[in-house]
RODO-2510 file (C-alpha; in nm, 4 decimals, decimal comma):
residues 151
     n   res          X          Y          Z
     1     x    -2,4456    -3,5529    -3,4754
     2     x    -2,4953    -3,1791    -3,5186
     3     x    -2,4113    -3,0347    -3,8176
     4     x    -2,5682    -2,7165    -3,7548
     5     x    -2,3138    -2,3715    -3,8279
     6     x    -2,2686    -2,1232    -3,6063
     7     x    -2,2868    -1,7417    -3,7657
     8     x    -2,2139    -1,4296    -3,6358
     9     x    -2,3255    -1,1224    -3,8672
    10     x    -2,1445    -0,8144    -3,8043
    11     x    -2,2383    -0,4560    -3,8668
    12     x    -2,1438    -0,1171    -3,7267
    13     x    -2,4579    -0,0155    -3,5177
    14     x    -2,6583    -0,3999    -3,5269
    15     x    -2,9643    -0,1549    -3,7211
    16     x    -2,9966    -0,2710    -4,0508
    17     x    -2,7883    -0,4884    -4,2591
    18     x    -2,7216    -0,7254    -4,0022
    19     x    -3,0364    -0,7408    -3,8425
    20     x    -3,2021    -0,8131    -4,2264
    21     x    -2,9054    -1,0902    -4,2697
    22     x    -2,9795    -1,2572    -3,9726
    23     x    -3,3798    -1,2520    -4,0703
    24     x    -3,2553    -1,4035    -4,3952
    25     x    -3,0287    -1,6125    -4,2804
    26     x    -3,2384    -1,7974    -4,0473
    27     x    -3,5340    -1,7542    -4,2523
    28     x    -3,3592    -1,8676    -4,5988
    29     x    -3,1116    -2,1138    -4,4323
    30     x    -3,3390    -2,3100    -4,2106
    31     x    -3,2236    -2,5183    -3,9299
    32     x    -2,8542    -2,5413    -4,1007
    33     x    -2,7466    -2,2820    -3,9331
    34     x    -2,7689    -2,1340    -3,5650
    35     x    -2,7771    -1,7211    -3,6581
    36     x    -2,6648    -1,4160    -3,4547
    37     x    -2,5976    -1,0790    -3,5068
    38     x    -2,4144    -0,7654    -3,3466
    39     x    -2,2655    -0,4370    -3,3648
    40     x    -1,9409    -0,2689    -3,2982
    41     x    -2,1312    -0,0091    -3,1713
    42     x    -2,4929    -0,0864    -3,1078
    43     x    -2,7861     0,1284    -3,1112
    44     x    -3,1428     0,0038    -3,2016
    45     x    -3,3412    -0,2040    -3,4914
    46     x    -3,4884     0,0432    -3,7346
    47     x    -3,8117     0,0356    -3,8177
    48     x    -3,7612     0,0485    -4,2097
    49     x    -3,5802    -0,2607    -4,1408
    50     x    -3,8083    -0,4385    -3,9631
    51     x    -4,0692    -0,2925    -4,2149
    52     x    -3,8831    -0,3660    -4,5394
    53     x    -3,7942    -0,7781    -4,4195
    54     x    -4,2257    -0,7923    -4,3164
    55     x    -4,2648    -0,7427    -4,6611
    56     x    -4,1088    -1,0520    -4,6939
    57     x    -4,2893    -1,2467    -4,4346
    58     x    -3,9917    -1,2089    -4,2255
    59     x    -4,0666    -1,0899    -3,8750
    60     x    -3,7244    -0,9465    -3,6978
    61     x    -3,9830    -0,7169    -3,4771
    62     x    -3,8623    -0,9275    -3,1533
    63     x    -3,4595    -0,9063    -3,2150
    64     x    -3,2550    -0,6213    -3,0166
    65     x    -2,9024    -0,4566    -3,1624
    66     x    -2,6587    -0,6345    -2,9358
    67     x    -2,2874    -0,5508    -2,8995
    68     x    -2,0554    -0,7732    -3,0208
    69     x    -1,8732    -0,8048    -2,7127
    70     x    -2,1313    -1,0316    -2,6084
    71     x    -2,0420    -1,3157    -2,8311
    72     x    -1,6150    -1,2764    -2,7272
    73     x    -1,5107    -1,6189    -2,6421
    74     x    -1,7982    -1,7942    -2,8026
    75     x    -1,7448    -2,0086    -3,1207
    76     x    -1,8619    -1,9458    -3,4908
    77     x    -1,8169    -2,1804    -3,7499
    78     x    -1,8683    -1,8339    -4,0017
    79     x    -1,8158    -1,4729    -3,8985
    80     x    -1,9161    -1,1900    -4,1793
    81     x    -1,9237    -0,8568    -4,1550
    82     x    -2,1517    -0,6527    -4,3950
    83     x    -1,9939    -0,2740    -4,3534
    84     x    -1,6150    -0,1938    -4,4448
    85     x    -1,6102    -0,0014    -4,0824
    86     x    -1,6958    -0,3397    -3,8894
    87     x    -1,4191    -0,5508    -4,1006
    88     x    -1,1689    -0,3242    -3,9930
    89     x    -1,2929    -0,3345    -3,6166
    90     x    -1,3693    -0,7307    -3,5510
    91     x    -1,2565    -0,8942    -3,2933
    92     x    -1,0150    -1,1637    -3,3370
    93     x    -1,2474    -1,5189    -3,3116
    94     x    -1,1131    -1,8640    -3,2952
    95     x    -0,8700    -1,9844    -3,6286
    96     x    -1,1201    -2,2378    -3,7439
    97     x    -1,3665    -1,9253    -3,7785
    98     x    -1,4244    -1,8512    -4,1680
    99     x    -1,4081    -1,4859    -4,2013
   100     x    -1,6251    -1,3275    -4,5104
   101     x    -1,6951    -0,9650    -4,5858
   102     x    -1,9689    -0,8200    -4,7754
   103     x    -1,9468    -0,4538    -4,7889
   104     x    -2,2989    -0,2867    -4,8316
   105     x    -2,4317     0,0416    -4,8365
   106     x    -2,5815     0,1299    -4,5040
   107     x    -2,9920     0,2053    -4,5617
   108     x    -2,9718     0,4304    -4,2160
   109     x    -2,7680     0,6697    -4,3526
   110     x    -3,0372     0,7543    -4,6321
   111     x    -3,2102     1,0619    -4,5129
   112     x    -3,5452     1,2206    -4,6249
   113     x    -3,9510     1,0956    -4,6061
   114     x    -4,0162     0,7773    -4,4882
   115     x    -4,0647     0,6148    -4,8098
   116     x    -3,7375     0,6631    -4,9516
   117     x    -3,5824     0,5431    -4,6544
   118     x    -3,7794     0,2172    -4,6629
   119     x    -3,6852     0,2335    -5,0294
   120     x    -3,3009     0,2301    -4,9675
   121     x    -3,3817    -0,0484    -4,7141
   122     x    -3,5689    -0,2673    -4,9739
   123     x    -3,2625    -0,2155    -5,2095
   124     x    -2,9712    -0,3466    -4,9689
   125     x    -3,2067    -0,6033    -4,8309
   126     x    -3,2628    -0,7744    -5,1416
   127     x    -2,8837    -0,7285    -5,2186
   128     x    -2,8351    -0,9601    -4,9118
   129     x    -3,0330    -1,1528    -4,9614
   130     x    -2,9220    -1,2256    -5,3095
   131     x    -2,5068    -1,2476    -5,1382
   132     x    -2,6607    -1,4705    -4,8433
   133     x    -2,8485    -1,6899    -5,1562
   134     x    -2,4737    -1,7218    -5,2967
   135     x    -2,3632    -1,8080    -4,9802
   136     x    -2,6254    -2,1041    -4,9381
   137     x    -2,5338    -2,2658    -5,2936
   138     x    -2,1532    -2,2491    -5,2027
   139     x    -2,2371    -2,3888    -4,8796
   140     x    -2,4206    -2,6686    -5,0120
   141     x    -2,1872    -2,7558    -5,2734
   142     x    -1,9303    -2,7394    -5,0166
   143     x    -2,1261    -2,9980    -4,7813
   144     x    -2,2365    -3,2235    -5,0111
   145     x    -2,1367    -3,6147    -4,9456
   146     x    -1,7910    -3,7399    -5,1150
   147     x    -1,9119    -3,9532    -5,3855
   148     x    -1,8347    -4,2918    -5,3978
   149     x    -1,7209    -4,5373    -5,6541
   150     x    -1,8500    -4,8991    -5,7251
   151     x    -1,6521    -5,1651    -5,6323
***
C-alpha cells in the first residue's frame, strides 16, 4: 500500500516561494510525500533562490518554473498556494483535494545589490520552512495509528 501524498505548491511566477517549498518539502518530508510545484504564470527559478536553499544543502539547481496547467486533471492529495494572487487564481482540483494557503512575501520583488536580495530570500525561506515544519507535525499527528484498547 502507498501512503505517499501528492502536493502541488502554487505560486504566481513558480520563482521563489514555491520552488524553496518544494526543496523543503521533499527535502524535510522525505518519501511521505510525492512534491510538485507551479505557477499561474511561470517565468524562471531565481538564482537567490536556488542560492539561499544551497545554503541549506538543498539543491533545487535542476527544477524548471512550470505552469500550472500542466498538472489540470491530475490528482493531489494537498494543494497550497503560498501568494494571495495564486489563491485567488487556482484552478478548481478534485473535492478530496485539501486546499491550504500560506500567504508570503514574494523575495523577487525585493530590489537592490545582490546581497539584500539573497537576504529577503533567506528570510521567506526560513518562514517556509518553519509553516511547512507545522505542516509536517499536523500531518503526523493526523496519520498516526488509532490506538487500541486491551481486551
Amino acid at each position: 500500500m502507498n501512503d505517499t501524498k501528492r502536493v502541488l505548491i502554487l505560486c504566481t511566477g513558480n520563482s521563489a516561494r514555491s520552488q524553496m517549498a518544494e526543496g523543503l518539502l521533499r527535502h524535510d518530508g522525505g518519501d511521505r510525500f510525492a512534491v510538485f510545484s507551479a505557477g499561474t504564470h511561470p517565468s524562471f527559478v531565481r538564482s537567490e533562490a536556488i542560492a539561499a536553499m544551497r545554503e541549506l544543502g538543498i539543491d533545487i539547481s535542476a527544477q524548471r518554473s512550470k505552469a500550472v496547467d500542466e498538472f489540470l486533471g491530475q490528482e493531489f492529495d494537498y494543494v497550497i498556494t503560498v501568494c494571495d494572487n495564486a489563491r485567488e487564481t487556482c484552478p478548481v482540483f478534485a473535492a478530496q483535494t485539501t486546499r491550504l494557503h500560506w500567504s508570503f512575501a514574494d523575495p523577487a520583488a525585493v530590489g537592490g545589490e545582490y546581497a539584500e536580495r539573497l537576504a529577503a530570500f533567506r528570510q521567506v525561506r526560513d518562514q517556509i520552512r518553519q509553516r511547512l515544519h507545522e505542516f509536517l507535525t499536523e500531518y503526523s499527528e493526523w496519520h498516526l495509528p488509532t490506538p487500541t484498547t486491551p481486551s
